[in-house]
C-alpha positions as CSV (number, residue, x, y, z in Angstrom):
1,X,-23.8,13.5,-15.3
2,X,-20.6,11.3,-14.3
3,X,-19.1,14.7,-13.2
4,X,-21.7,15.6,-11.1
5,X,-19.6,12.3,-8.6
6,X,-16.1,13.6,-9.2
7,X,-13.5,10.7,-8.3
8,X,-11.7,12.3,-5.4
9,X,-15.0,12.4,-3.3
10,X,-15.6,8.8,-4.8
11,X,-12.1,8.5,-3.0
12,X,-12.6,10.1,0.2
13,X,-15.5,8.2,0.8
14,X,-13.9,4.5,-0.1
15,X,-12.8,2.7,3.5
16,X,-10.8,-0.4,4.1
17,X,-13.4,-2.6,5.7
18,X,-12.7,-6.5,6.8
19,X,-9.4,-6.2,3.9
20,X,-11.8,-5.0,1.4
21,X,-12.6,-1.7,-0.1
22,X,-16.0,-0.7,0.5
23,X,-18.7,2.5,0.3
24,X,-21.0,2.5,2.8
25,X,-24.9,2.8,2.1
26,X,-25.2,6.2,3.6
27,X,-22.1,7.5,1.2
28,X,-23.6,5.9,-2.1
29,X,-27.4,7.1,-1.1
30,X,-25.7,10.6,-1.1
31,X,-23.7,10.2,-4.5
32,X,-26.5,8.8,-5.9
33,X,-28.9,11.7,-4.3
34,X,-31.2,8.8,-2.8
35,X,-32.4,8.5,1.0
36,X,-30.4,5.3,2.6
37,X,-33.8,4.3,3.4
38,X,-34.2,3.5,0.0
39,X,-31.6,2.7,-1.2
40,X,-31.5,0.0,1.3
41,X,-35.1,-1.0,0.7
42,X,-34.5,-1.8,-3.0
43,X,-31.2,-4.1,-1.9
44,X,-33.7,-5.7,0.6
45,X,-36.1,-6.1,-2.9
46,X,-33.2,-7.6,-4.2
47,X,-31.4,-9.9,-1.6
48,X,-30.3,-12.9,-4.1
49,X,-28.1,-10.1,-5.8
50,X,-26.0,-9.0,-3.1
51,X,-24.5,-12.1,-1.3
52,X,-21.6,-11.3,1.5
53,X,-19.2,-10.8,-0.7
54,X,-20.7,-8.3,-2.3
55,X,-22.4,-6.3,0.5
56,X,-22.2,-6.9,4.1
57,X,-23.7,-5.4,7.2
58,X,-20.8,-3.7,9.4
59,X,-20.6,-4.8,13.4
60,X,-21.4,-2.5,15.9
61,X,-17.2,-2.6,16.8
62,X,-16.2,-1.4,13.5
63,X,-18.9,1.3,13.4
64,X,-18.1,2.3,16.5
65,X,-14.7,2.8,15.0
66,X,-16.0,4.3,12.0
67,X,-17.9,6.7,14.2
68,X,-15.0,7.7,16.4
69,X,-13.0,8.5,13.0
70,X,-16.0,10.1,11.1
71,X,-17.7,12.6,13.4
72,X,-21.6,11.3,12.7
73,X,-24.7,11.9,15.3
74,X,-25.6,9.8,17.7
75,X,-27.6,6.9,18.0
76,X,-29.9,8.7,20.8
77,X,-30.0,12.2,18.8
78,X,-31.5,11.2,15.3
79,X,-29.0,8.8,14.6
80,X,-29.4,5.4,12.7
81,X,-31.1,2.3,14.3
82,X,-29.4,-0.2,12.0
83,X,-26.0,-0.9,11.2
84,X,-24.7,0.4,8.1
85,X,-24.5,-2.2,4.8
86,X,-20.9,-1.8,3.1
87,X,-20.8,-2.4,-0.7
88,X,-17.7,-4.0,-2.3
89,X,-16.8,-3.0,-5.8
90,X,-18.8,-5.9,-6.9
91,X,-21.8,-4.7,-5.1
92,X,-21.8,-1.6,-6.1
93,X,-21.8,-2.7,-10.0
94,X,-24.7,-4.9,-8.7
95,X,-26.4,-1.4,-7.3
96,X,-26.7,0.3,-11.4
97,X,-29.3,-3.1,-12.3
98,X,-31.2,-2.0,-8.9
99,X,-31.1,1.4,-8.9
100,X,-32.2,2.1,-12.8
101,X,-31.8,5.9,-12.3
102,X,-29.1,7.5,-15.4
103,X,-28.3,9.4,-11.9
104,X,-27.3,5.8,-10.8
105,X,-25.7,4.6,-14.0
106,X,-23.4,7.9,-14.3
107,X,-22.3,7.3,-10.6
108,X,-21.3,3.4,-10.7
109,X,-19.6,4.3,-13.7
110,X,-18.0,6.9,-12.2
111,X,-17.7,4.5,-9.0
112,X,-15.9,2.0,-11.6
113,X,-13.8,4.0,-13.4
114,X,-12.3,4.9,-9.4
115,X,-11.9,1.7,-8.3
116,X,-9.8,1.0,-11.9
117,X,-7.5,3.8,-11.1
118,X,-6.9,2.8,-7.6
119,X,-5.8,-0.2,-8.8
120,X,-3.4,1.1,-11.3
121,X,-1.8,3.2,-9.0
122,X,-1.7,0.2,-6.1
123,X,0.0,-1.7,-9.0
124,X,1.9,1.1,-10.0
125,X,3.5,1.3,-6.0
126,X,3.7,-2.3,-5.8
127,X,6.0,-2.4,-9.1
128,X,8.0,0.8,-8.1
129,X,8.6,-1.1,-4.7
130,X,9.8,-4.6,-6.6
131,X,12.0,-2.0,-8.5
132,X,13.4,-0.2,-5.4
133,X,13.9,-3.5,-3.6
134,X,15.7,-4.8,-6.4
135,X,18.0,-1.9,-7.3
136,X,19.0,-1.9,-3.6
137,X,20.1,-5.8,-3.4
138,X,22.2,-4.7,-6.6
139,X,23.7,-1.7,-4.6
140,X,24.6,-3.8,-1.6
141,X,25.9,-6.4,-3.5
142,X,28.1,-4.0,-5.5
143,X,28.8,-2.3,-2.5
144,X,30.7,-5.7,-1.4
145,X,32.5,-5.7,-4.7
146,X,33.4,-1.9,-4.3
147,X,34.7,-3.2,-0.6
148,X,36.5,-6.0,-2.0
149,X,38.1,-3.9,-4.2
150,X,39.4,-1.2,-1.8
151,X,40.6,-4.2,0.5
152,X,42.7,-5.7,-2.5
153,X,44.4,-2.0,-3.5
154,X,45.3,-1.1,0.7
155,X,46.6,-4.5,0.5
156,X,48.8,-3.7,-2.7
157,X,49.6,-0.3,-1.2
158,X,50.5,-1.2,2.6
159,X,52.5,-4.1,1.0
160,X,52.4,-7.5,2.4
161,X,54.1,-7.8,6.0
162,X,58.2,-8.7,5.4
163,X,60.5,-9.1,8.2
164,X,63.8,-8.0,6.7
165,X,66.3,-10.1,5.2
166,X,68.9,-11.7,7.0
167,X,72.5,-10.6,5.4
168,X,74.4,-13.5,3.6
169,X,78.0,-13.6,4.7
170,X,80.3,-14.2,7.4
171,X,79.1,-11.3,10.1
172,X,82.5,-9.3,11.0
173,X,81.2,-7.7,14.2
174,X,80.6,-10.7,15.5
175,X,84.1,-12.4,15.2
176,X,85.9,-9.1,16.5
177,X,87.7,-8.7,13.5
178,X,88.6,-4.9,12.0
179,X,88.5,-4.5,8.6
180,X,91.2,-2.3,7.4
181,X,90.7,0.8,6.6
């Protein structure tokens, strides 16, 4: 039954809500074949189990942006009356002791085993990133070193600035005298 929710529809329905990663209670009604209605009538049974960090009801802004991004009916034509509820991870886990469907238990475990994986491939990125970040300090710094070294070898190769030497000795030219010949 778990592959009846395969993850990457799990993962095109996951937003970014408020800095947290959220389902809405339309999208899980649909994976777990439920109306919203009642889906949101046994969370309302329920209350005590979902506080706001767990579930909390979207404003009429960020549906509104939701709306503009997802194309959904509106409000006039058949459309919903009440804001949407979002469910963070933890919420949703809370959802399999409401919802005591096996439907429901193969979804939130397929649900869970999504969220796991996003976080191993966020962690995943944020290591490669460290690792990118680090090899290029150590490319810029040898980079410097690399520099330094060219400097010192043009230096050795233009040799250093000399003004020629003076000649040591009484200057003949100078005195008018002719050196036989």
């Amino acid at each position: 039954m778990a592959d009846s929710a395969p993850a990457p529809l799990i993962e095109s329905r996951i937003l970014l809500i408020r800095g947290q990663k959220v389902l809405l209670d339309r999208d899980l009604a649909s994976l777990y074949e439920v109306e919203t209605r009642v889906l949101n009538q046994a969370v309302r049974r329920n209350q005590e189990r979902f506080p706001d960090d767990f579930m909390f009801r979207l404003t009429r802004e960020e549906e509104e942006s939701l709306r503009s991004q997802i194309v959904t009916s509106n409000e006039g034509r058949g459309g919903r009356r009440y804001l949407p509820y979002a469910f963070t991870e933890q919420g949703i886990a809370m959802l399999s002791s409401v919802l005591a469907s096996q439907r429901a238990i193969a979804v939130n475990i397929a649900i869970m085993r999504t969220f796991v994986r996003l976080r191993q491939i966020l962690a995943t990125h944020e290591k490669l990133a460290q690792q990118l970040d680090e090899l290029r300090w150590r490319q810029e710094e040898q980079g410097q070193q690399i520099q330094s070294i060219f400097e010192t070898i043009q230096h050795f190769i233009e040799g250093p600035e000399i003004e020629p030497k003076r000649r040591i000795g009484f200057p003949i030219a100078e005195a008018g005298l002719v050196l036989p010949e």
